[in-house]
C-alpha positions in Angstrom: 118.9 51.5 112.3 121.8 52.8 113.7 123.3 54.8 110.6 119.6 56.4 110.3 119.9 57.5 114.1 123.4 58.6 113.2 122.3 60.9 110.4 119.4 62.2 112.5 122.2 63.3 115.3 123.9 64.7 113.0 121.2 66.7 111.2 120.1 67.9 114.4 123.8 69.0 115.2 124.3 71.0 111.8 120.9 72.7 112.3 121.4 74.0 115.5 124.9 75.0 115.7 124.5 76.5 112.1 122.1 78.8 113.0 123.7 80.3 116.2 127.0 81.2 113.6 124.6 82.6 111.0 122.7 84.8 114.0 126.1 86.1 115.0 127.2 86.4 111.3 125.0 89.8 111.3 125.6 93.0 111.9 124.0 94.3 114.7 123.3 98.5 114.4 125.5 100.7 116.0 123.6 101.9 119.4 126.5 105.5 120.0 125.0 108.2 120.4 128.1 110.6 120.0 131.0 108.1 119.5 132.0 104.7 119.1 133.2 102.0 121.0 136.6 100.4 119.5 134.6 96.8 120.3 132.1 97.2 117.2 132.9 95.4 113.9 134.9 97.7 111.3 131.3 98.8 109.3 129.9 99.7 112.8 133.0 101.6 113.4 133.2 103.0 110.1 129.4 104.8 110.5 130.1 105.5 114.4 133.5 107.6 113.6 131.6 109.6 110.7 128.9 110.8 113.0 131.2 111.1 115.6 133.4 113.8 113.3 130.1 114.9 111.9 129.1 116.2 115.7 132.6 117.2 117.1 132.9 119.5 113.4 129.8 121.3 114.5 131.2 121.4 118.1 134.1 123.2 117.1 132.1 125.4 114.6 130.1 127.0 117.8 132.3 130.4 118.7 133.5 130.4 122.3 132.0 133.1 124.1 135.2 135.2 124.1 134.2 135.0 119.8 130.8 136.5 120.4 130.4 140.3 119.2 130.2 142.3 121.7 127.4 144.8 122.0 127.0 147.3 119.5 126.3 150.0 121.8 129.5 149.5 123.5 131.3 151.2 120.8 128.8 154.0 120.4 129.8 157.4 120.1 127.5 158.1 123.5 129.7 155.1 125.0 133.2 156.6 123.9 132.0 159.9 125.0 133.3 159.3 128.7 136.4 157.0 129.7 134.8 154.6 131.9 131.6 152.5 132.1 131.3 151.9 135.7 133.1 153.4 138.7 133.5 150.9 141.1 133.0 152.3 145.3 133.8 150.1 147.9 135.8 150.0 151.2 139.3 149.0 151.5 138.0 145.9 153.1 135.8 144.4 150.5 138.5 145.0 147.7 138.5 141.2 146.6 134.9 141.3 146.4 135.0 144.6 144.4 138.3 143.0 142.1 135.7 140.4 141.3 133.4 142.4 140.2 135.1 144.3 138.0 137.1 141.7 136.6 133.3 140.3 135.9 132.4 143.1 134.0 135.7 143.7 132.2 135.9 140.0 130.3 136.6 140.0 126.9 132.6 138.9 126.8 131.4 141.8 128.5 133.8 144.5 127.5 133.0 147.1 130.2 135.6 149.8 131.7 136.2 149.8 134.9 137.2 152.5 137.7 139.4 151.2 140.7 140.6 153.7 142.5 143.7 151.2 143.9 144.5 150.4 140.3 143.6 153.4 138.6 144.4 156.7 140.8 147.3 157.6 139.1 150.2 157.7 142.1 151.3 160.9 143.6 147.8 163.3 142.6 145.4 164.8 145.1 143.0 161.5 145.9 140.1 163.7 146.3 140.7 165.3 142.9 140.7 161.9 140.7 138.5 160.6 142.8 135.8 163.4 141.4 137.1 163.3 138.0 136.7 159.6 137.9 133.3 159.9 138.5 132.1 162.5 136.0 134.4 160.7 134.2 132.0 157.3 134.6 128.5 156.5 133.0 127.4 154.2 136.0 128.3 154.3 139.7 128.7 151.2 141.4 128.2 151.3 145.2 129.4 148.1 146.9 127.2 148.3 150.1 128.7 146.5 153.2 128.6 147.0 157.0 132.5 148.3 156.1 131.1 150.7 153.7 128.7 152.3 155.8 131.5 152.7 158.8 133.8 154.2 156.5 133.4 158.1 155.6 135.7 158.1 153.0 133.0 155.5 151.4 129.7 157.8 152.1 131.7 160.9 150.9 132.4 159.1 147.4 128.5 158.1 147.6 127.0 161.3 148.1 129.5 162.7 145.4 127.7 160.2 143.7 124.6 161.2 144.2 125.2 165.1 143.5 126.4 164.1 140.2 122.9 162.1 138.9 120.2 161.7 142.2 117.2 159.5 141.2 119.0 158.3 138.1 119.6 154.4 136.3 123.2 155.7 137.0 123.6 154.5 139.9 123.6 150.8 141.1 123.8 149.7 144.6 124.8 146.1 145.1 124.3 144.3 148.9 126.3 142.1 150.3 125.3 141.3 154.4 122.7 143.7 155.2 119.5 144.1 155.3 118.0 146.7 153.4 116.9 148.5 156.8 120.6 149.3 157.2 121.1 150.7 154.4 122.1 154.0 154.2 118.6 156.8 153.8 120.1 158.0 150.7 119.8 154.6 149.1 116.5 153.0 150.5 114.5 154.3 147.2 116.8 152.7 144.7 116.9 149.5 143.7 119.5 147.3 144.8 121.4 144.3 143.4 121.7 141.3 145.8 125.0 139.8 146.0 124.1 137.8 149.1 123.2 134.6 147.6 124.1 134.1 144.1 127.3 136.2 143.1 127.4 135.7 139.8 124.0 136.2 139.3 124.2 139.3 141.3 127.2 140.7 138.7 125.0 139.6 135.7 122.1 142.0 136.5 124.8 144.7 137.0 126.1 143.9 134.2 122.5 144.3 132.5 121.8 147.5 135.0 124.8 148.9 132.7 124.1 147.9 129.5 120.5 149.2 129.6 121.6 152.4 130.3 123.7 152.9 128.2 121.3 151.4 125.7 118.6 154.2 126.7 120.8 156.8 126.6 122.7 156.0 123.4 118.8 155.6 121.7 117.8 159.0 123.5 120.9 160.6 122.0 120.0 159.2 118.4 116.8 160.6 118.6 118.3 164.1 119.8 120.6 164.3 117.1 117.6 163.4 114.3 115.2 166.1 115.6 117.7 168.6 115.5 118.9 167.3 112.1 115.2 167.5 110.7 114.8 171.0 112.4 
């Protein structure tokens, strides 16, 4: 009696502690999405670290968005035909604001050229002089509207010389910051106006679009120019 309940203790023992080394014998699936943890088994790993490579090799594969081409337009012949892309006029006050901005529109992504007159009136020459070259020398006008631009008459003078070179034109692109658009200067109220107020950066992406679609128009209106006259 007793060696038969012996051998039934026994059998009972074996079964039970058999089957929890068999259920941890298998090889669960690996659950990473991306990578591995170093706590799987060495086939989990093995799998995990190939997808893992697989995903960081298409990663790096993606260009950066200094990589992208740029525009095609931007190297135009309409687009080389003038120095700069956008003259930049703002008040001595708002010049970090302004810097921004241009710095914005200069990035290796966006490749625009930029007109400061701090950085780029050439030292010693008549201001009033490069001041009106730079802007016939510009495709766009920029007009940084501030409660310091419209105090400042140096500012409206560079505006209405603006404004005598292209009125009622894509050329020129006010942007706001801190005013209302009651305050804005008469000149200015029929124009649409870029709102830097709330979202900078989304404010120098539509300039940045403001530009590009001109040029875009007027590179397309000069191709179209030069194959009627070809034709003729």
């Amino acid at each position: 009696m007793e060696e038969n309940h012996v051998s039934r203790m026994m059998g009972r023992f074996r079964q039970h502690f058999g089957k929890q080394r068999n259920d941890s014998d298998q090889v669960k699936p690996c659950t990473c999405s991306e990578t591995c943890s170093s706590r799987h088994s060495n086939t989990s790993s093995s799998a995990c670290s190939s997808s893992s490579s697989s995903l960081k090799s298409s990663i790096l594969a993606k260009p950066s968005p200094s990589d992208q081409p740029l525009p095609s337009v931007l190297s135009s012949p309409f687009c080389s035909s003038l120095r700069y892309d956008v003259f930049v006029c703002h008040n001595d006050e708002d010049s970090d604001l302004a810097q921004s901005l241009a710095f914005f529109l200069e990035a290796p992504s966006n490749g625009l050229r930029c007109y400061l007159q701090e950085r780029d009136c050439p030292a010693g020459g008549a201001v009033s002089t490069e001041l009106l070259q730079a802007v016939q020398d510009s495709h766009c006008w920029l007009l940084l509207i501030t409660p310091n631009f419209v105090k400042d008459d140096w500012c409206l003078y560079q505006m209405h010389q603006v404004l005598s070179e292209g009125p009622m034109s894509q050329r020129i692109i006010p942007a706001v910051v801190n005013m209302p658009r009651s305050q804005l200067p008469l000149e200015l109220r029929f124009l649409f106006t870029v709102d830097l107020n709330t979202n900078k950066e989304f404010g120098y992406t539509l300039v940045y679009k403001a530009v590009l679609q001109y040029l875009k128009d007027m590179s397309e209106k000069e191709k179209s120019s030069s194959a009627s006259q070809s034709d003729a």
